[in-house]
N, C-alpha and C positions, 0 to 999 in steps of 0.2 A: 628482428625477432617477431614482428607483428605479423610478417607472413606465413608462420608457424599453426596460425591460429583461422583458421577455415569461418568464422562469423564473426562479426562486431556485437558490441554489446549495447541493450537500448537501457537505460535506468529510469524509471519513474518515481521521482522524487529525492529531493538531495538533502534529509535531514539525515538523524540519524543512522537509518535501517540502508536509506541509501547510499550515502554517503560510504559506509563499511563496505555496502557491493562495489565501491566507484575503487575505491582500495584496491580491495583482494583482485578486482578482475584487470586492475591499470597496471598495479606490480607485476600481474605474468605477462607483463605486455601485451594483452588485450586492447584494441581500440575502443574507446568506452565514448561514446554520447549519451550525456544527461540531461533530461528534462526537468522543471518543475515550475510551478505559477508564482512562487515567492523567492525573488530574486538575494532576499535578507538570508533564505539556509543556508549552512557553512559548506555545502557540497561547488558551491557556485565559484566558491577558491583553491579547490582541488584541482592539483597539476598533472591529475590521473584522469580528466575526462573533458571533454568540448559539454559545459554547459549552456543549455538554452531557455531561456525562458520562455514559458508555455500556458494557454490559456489555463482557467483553473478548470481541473477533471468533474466537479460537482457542477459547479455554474453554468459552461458552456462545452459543454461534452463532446457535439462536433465539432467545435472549432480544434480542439485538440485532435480529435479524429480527424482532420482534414490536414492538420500537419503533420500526425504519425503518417499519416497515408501518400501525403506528397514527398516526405522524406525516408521513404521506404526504400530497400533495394531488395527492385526483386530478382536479380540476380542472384543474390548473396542471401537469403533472409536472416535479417539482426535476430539475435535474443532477446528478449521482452522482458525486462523482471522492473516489475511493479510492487516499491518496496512500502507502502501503507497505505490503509484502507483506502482510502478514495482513488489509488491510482489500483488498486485489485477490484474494486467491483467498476469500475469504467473499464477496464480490460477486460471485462466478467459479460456485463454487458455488452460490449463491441466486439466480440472474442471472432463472431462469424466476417466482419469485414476484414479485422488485425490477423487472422489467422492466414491468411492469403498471402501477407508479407512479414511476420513478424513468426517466431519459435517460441511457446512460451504454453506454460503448463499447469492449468489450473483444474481444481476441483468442477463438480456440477456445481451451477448458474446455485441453484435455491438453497442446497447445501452451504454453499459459500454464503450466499446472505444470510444464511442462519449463525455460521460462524462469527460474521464482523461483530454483531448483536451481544457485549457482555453478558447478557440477562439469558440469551438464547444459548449462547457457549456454556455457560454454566449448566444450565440443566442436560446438555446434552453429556457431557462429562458425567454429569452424578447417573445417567441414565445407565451408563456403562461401567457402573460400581467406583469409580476413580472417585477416592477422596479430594474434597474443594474444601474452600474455607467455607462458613455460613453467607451467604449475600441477601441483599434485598434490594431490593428495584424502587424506589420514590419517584415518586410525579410530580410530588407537590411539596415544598417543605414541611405541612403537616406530615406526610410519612416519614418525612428524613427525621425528623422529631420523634414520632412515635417510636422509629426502629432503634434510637439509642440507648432503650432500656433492654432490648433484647441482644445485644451485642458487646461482647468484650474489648477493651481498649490492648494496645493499638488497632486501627484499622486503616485499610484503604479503600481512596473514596475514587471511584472510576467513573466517567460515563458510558450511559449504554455506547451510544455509538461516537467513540473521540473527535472523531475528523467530524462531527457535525457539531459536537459540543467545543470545540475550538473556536469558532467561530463568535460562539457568545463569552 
């Protein structure tokens, strides 16, 4: 069955976003290799893809560029889906060397930074009339304080950029 299917598939990152790509693309018989730097996500026990573990895309950004790029074919170019934030703008960025060996289809470079940015998504939506909920952006917990009188209960609390507030 696997030779039905003309590219292998590359996954960046095996929680949950990848983890569902590591599925959908392994049941049509797809050959699926997955990457990711924490060896603890459940995509690592999926019998739908060769996981690897891989340096982390923020920290050391060539060292992962140097093993997307020695375990390329470029024969064959794999498919590239990079399934959250830090593994899309490490793509985002590297896109002119991965593009050489990898298939993978992203937005312009600053647009997309703009994107990953909750605080920057949000205004860009409201810009284009699409109703959002109300937000507000805190720095300090003085603003997380101040903004609780001006907001209705329930709410949800995000950070600008997850894959960096993870970390804390």
């Amino acid at each position: 069955m696997r030779e039905k299917y003309k590219h292998k598939a590359v996954i960046l990152s095996l929680y949950d976003t990848g983890l569902a790509a590591v599925r959908c693309l392994g049941r049509l018989g797809i050959e699926v290799i997955a990457y990711d730097y924490d060896p603890s996500q459940p995509g690592f026990r999926s019998r739908y893809c060769k996981a690897v573990q891989c340096p982390n895309p923020t920290d050391n950004p060539q060292a992962l560029l140097d093993l997307l790029l020695q375990n390329a074919d470029t024969e064959k170019p794999m498919v590239l889906f990079p399934c959250s934030d830090e593994f899309v703008l490490f793509v985002s960025r590297h896109r002119e060397a991965l593009e050489k060996s990898y298939k993978f289809l992203l937005p312009d470079h600053a647009f997309l930074e703009t994107l990953i940015s909750k605080d920057s998504q949000s205004t860009i939506v409201q810009a284009l009339g699409i109703a959002v909920p109300i937000s507000f952006t805190a720095e300090t917990l003085e603003q997380a304080e101040q903004s609780k009188h001006k907001i209705r209960y329930p709410v949800f609390i995000k950070p600008v950029q997850g894959h960096l507030w993870r970390r804390h």
